[in-house]
BAGU-630482 format. One record per atom (N, C-alpha, C): x, y, z. Coordinates in steps of 0.02 Angstrom, whole numbers, plus 50000, padded with zeros to 5 digits. Example, Ala and Ser with C-alpha at 12.3 -4.5 7.8 and 13.67 -1.06 7.14 Angstrom:
REM residues 2
506604971650390/506154977550390/506604983550390/506424988850354/506844994750357/506455000250394/
REM end
This chain:
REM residues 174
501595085250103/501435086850171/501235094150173/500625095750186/500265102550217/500895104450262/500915112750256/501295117050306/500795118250345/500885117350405/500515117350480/500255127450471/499545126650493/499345133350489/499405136050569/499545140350568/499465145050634/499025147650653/498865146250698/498125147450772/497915153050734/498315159650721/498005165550706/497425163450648/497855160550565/497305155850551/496905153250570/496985150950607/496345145250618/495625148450651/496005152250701/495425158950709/495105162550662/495535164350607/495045169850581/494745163450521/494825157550514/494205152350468/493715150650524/493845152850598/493105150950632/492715156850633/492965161750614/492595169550600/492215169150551/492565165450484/492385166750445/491555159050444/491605155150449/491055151650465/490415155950501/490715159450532/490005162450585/489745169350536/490065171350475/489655175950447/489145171950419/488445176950420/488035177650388/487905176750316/487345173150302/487175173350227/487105177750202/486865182650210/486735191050203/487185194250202/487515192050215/488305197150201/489015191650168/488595189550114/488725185350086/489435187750016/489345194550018/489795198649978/490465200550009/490075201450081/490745204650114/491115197750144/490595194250146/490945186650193/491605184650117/491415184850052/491755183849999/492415186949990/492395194150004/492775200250001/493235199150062/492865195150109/493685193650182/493685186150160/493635181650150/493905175850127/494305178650082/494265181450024/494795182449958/495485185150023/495345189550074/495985195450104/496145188250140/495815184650189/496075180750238/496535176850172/496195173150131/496755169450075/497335170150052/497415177150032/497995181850032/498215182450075/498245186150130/498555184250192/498705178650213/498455174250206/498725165650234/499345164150167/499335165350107/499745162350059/500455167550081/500315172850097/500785176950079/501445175250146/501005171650193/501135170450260/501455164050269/501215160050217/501615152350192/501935151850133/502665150550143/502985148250084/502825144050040/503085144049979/502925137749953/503455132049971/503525125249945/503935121849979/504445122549915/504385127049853/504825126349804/505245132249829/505085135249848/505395141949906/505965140549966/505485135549984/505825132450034/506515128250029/506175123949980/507005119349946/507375121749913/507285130249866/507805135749837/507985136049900/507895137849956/508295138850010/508795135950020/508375129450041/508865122550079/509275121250031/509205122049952/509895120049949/510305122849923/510235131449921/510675137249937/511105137049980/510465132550045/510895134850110/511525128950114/511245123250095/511575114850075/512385118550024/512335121349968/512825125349921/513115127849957/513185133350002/513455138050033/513795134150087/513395129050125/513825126150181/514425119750152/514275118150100/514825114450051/515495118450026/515185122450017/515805127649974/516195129050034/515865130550090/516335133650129/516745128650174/516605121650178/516835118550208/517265113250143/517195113250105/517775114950041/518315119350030/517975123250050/518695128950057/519035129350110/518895127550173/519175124950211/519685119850209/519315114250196/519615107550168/520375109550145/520205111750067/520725113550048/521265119650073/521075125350127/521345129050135/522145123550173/521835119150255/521975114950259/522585109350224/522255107550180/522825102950140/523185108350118/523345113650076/523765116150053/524125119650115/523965120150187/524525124250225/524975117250265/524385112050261/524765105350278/525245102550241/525155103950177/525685102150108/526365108850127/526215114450117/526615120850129/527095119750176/526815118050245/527255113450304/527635107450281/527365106050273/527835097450263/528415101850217/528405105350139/528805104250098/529195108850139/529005113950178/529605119550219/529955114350272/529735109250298/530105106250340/530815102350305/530345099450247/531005096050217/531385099450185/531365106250161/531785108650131/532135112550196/532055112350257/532365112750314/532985108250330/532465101750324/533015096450339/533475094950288/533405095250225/533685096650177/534165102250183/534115108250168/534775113250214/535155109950267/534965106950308/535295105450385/535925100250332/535535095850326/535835091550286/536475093650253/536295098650194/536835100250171/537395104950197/537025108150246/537785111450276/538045107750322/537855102150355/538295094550363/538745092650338/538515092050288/538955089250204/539265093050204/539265100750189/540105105650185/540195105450236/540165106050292/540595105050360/541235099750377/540775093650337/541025085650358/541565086750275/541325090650218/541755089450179/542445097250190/542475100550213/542865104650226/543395100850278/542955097350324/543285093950376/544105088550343/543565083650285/544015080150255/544525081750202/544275088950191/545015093750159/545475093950174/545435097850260/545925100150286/546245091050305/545915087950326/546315081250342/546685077850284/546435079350220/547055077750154/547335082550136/547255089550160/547765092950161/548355091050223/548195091850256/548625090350313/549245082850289/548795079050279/549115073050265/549575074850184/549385076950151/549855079450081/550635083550141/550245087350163/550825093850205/551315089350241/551045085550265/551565077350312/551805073850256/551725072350202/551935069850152/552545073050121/552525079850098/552935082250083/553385083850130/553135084650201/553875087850237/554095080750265/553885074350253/554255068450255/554565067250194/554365068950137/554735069050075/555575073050088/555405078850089/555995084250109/556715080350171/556405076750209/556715074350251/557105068550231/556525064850183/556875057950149/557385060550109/557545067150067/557935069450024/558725071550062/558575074550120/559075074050156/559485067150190/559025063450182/559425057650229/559715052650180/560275047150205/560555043550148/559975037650150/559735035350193/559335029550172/558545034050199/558555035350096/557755037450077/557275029950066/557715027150055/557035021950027/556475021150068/556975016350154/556405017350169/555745021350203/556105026550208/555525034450217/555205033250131/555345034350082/555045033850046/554475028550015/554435022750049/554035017650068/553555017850124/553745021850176/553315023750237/552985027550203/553085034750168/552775039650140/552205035350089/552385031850069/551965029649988/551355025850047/551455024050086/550975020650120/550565025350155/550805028750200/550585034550215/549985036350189/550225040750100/549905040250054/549285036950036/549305031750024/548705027549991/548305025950064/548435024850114/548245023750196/547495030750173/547835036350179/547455041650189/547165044050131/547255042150049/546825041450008/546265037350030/546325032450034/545625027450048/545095030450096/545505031750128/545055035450215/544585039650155/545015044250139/544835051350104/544265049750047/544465041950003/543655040149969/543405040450015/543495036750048/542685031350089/542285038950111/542605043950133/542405047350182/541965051450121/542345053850065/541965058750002/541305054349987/541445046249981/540685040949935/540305042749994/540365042650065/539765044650113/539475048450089/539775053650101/539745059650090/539165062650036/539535059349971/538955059849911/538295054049887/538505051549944/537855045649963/537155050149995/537665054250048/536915057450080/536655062650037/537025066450019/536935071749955/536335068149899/536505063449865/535945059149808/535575057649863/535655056749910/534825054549967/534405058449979/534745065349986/534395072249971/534045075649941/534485072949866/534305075849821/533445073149787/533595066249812/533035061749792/532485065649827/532565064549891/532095066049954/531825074049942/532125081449883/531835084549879/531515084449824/531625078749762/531155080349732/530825077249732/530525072149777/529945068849790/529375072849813/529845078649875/529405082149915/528895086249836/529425091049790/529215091949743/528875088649680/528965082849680/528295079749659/527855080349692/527775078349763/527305079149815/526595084649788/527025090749788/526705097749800/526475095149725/526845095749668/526265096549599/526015091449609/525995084849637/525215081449618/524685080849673/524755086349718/524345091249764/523635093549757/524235097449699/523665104549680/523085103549629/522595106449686/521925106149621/521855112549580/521745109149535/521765115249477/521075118249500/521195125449472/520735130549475/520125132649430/
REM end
C-alpha cells in the first residue's frame, strides 16, 4: 500500500508538468529536489514497523512488569496475612495452654491438700479413692484439652508451609 502523498505534493508535481521544454535542465534539477524532499518527507514502511514494534516491545514489557509487579504484592499479602493468622493462632495456643496449666496445677494443689487431710483422718481410704479419681477425672480433661491443642498447632504448621510453598513456586526467575 502507497503512503498517501500530501496536497503540498501534489502541487508542486502540477508545477512541475507546466515547465517548459526549454528549461528542460532546470525542470530536471527541481524534479531531482522535489524527489528528495518527498522521500525525506515519507517514511519507509520498514521505518515504520521498527517503530510499531518498538512501540508493540515497550508496551509489553511494561504491562509485564506490571503484571508481575501485581502478582508478587498479591502473593506478599496473602503470605503476611497468613503468617498473621498464624501468630493469632499461636498465641491462642499459649493462652489456652497456660490456661490448662494453671487448671492441672490447681487440681495437683487440691490433690495434695486432700492428700494431707486424708493423712490426718482415720478413714483415709476413702478420701484416698475420691483423690485417685479426682486425679485421673482431671488427667483426661488435661489430654483431651493438650491433643486439641496440638491438633491446631500441626494445622498451622501445615497451613504455613503451604503458604511457603506457595511463594517459591511463585517466583519467576530472573
Amino acid at each position: 500500500m502507497a503512503p498517501a502523498r500530501s496536497k503540498k505534493v501534489a502541487d508542486e508535481d502540477i508545477q512541475l508538468s507546466q515547465i517548459s521544454n526549454e528549461d528542460e535542465d532546470a525542470g530536471s534539477a527541481t524534479l531531482i529536489q522535489l524527489l528528495q524532499k518527498y522521500k525525506a518527507q515519507t517514511p519507509t514502511s520498514a521505518d515504520d514497523q521498527a517503530r510499531s514494534r518498538k512501540k508493540k516491545e515497550a508496551e509489553f514489557l511494561r504491562k509485564a512488569k506490571l503484571a508481575f509487579e501485581n502478582t508478587v504484592t498479591e502473593h506478599a499479602k496473602a503470605i503476611a496475612d497468613s503468617m498473621n493468622e498464624i501468630h493469632d493462632i499461636y498465641v491462642k495456643f499459649q493462652e489456652e495452654h497456660a490456661a490448662t496449666n494453671d487448671r492441672i496445677r490447681n487440681a495437683w494443689v487440691a490433690i495434695y491438700t486432700e492428700q494431707q487431710r486424708c493423712k490426718a483422718c482415720e478413714s483415709g481410704s476413702e478420701l484416698v479413692e475420691k483423690i485417685a479419681q479426682v486425679d485421673r477425672v482431671a488427667g483426661e480433661e488435661a489430654d483431651e484439652r493438650m491433643e486439641k491443642q496440638l491438633s491446631a498447632l500441626k494445622q498451622c504448621i501445615i497451613e504455613e508451609r503451604h503458604c511457603i510453598e506457595m511463594l517459591h513456586a511463585s517466583r519467576i526467575p530472573t
